[in-house]
C-alpha positions in Angstrom: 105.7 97.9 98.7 107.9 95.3 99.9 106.3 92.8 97.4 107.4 93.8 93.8 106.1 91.7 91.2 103.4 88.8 90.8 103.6 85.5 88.3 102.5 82.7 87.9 103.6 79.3 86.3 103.8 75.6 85.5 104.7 72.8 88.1 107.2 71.9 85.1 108.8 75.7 84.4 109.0 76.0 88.3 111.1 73.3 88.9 113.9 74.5 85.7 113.9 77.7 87.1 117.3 78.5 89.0 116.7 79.3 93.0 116.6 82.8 94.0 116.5 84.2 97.8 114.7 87.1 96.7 111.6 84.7 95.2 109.3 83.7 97.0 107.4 80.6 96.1 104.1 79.1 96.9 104.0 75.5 95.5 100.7 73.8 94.9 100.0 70.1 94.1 98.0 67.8 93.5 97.3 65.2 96.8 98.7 62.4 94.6 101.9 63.5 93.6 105.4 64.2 95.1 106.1 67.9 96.1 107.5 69.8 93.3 111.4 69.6 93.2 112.5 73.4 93.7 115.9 74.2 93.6 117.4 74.7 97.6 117.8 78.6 96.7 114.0 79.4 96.9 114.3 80.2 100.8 110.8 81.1 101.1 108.3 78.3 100.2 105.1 77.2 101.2 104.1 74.1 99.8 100.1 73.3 99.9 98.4 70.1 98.0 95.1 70.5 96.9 92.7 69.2 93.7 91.8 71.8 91.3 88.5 71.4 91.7 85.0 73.2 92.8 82.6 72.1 95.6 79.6 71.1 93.9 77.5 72.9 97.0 79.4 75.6 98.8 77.9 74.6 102.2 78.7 70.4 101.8 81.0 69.2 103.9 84.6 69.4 103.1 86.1 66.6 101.3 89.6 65.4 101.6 92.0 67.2 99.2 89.5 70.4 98.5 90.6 74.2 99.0 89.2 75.4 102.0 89.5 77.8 104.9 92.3 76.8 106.4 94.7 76.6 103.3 93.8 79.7 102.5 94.5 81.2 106.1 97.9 79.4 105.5 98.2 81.6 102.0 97.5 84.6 103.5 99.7 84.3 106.6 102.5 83.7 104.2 101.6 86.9 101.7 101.6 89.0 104.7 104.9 88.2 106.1 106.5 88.1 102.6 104.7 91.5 102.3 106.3 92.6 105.5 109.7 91.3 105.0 112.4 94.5 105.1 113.4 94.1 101.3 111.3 93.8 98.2 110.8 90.3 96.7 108.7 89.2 94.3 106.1 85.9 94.8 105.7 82.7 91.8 102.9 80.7 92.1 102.9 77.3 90.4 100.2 74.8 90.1 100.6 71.6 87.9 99.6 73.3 84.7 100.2 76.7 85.7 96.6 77.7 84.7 93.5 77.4 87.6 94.8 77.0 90.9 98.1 79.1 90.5 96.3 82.0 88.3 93.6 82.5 91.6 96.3 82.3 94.3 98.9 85.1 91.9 95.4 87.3 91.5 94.9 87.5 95.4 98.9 88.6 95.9 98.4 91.1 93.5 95.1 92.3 94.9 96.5 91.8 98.8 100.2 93.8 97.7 99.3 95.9 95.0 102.3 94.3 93.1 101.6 94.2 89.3 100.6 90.7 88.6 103.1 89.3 84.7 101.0 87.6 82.1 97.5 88.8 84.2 96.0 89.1 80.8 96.3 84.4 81.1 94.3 84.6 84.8 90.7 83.9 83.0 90.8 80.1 83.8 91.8 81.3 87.6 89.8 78.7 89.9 87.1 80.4 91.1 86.5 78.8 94.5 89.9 79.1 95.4 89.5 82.9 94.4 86.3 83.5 96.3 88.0 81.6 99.6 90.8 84.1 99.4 88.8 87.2 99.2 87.0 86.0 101.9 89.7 86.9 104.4 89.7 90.3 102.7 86.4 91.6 102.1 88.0 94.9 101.6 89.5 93.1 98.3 88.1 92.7 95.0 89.6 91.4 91.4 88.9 92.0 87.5 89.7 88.8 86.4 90.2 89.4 82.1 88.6 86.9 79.7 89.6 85.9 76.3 86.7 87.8 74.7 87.4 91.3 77.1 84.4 91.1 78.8 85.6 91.3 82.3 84.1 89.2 85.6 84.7 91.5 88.6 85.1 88.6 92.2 84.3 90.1 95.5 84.6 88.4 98.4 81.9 85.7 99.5 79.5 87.6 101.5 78.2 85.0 104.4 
């Protein structure tokens, strides 16, 4: 497994965090504000900007700033070639809060690597469109998201 471990994190504990070539990074946003400042070392980013939010109707058009298809195509093209990459590295995910956005994206690594996923146990508030758009590449993939009460809600991909 080339990718070793999973986490997930604050916009705020990202950009503190010392650079390391053998991190990758995938930096979300939101479409208002600045990209986040990551120290020059992370070699492997992608940045995306999206809302944390939820299509009120699955089949409305796409509106401006919404997760969709193609950011998620752009997710999983860069998993894979982490994934493939001739040396193990690990993947952070950061969102503004660390919390909806960044907890989905960290559960699809894990579930696309096999990598064990740090703090998993916190991934209950994971956004659950961005989740389901993900798994939707994969329909092979599924994910026990944990809840605070340890009832667990098993995601499979969107079946069209």
């Amino acid at each position: 497994m080339t990718i070793n471990r999973v986490l997930f994190t604050s916009r705020k504990l990202a950009e503190s965090l010392n650079g390391n070539p053998y991190m990758a990074v995938i930096s979300i946003t939101d479409p208002t504000t600045p990209e986040a400042n990551l120290d020059p070392l992370f070699r492997h980013v992608l940045r995306l900007s999206f809302f944390d939010a939820i299509p009120a109707d699955e089949y409305q058009p796409m509106l401006p700033g919404l997760f969709n298809r193609s950011l998620a195509k752009s997710i999983d093209d860069f998993v894979s070639e982490v994934h493939a990459a001739p040396f193990e590295m690990s993947v952070m995910v950061h969102c503004e809060y660390g919390v909806s956005r960044s907890a989905a994206v960290a559960l699809f690594v894990e579930a696309f690597s096999g990598a064990p996923l740090e703090a998993r146990e916190f991934t209950y508030e994971a956004n659950p469109w961005v989740l389901d758009t993900l798994l939707a590449l994969h329909p092979e993939l599924s994910v026990e998201i944990p809840s605070p009460d340890g009832v667990r809600d098993r995601r499979t991909a969107i079946r069209a």
